[in-house]
N, C-alpha and C positions, 0 to 999 in steps of 0.2 A: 639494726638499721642499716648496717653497713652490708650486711648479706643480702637485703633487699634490694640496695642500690646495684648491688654487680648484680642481681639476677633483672631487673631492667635493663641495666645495660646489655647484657648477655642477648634478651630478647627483640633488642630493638625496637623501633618504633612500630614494623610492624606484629611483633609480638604483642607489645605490649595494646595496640589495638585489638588482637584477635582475644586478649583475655580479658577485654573488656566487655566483646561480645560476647563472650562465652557466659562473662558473668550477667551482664544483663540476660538471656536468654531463661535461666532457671527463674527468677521470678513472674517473665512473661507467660511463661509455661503455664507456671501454677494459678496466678491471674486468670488467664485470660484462655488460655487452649483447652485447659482440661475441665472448666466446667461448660466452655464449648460442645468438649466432646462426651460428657457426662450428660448435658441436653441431649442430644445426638439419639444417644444409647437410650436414653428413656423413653424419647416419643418412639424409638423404631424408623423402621424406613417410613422416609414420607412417599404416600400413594403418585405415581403420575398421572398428571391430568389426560384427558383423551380430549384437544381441538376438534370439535366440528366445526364446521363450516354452512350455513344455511342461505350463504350469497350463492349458490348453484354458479361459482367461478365467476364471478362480477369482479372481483378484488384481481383474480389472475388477468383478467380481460383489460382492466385500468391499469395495471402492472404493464403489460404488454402497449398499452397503446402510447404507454413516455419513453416509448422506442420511435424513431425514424423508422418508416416502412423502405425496406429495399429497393423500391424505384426511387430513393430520394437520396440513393448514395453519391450520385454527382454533388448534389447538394452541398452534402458533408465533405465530400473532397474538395471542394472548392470553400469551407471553410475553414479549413485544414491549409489550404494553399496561401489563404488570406491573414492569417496569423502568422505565416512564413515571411510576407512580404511586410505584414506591421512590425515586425520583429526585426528588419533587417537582416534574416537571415538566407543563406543562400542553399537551396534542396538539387539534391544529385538526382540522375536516374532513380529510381525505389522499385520495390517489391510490390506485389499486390497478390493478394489472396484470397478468394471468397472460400469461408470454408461453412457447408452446410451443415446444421443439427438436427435432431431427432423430435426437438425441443421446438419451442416457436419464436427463438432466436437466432439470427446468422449471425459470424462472426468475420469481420471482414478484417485482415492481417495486414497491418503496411509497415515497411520497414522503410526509412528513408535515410539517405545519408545526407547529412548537412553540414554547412558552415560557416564559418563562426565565431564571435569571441564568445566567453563563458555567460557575460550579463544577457547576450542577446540570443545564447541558446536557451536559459533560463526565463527567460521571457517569454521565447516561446513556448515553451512545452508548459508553462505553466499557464499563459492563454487557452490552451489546449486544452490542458484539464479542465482550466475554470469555464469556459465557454462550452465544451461540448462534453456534457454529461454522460452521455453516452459512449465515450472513449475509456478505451484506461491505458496506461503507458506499461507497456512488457518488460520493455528492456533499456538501456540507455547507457552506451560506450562513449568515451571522449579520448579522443587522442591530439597528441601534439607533436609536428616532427622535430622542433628545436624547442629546448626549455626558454627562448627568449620569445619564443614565437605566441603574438597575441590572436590567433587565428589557429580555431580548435575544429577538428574534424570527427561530427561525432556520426553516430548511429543510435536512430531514433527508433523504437520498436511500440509500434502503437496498434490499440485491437478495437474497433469500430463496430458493438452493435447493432443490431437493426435486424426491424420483425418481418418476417415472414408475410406475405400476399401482397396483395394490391387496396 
């Protein structure tokens, strides 16, 4: 008993976890993985299905139209502006970007610098999310130039879908 004790101790706490996992693992094994993989092996490979499609693009068409069409990108900036100001927060100069696809999606790139405390950067960007659908958030830097400092300076990297035509 007493050899058992120094070899815990020896292992420590987190030994003496890993050889609990270890020990639990061979019963899972034999349970549960290997007649898993003995099913497996008996049916064979299972066949892939082949998706047609017989909407002749109806579903791509309805997909595309819970997009903003690119004449309504004022629109979208200006609801992007309006979550800035319910937020309290304060937006720099920014970037803008319309970058074309091949696809029947633009992708419109804004980088904005803003400011800030932390609740009221969080409020916005998550207005953002929650309100326009159509967004997704890139990237997202916060900086602070004194650690007492409750006014955070971030950079917002945000990408603005929207379809193609008129």
């Amino acid at each position: 008993m007493r050899r058992l004790r120094r070899l815990l101790d020896a292992l420590g706490p987190a030994g003496v976890a890993g050889l609990g996992v270890a020990l639990f693992c061979v019963p899972f094994y034999f349970s549960a993985l290997a007649p898993a993989l003995a099913e497996l092996e008996r049916r064979g490979k299972v066949p892939e299905k082949v998706i047609t499609s017989t909407d002749n693009g109806g579903e791509l068409e309805r997909f595309y139209n819970r997009f903003p069409r690119v004449d309504r990108l004022h629109g979208e900036l200006e609801s992007l502006y309006a979550h800035a100001r319910a937020s309290n927060v304060q937006l720099l100069q920014g970037e803008y970007r319309l970058e074309s696809s091949a696809g029947g999606l633009t992708a419109y790139h804004v980088t904005l610098p803003v400011r800030g405390s932390y609740p009221q950067l969080r409020q916005f960007v998550g207005r953002v999310l929650r309100d326009m659908p159509t967004a997704s958030l890139d990237a997202l830097r916060f900086e602070r130039k004194k650690a007492a400092d409750a006014q955070l300076e971030a950079q917002v990297r945000l990408t603005i879908y929207l379809r193609k035509g008129t």
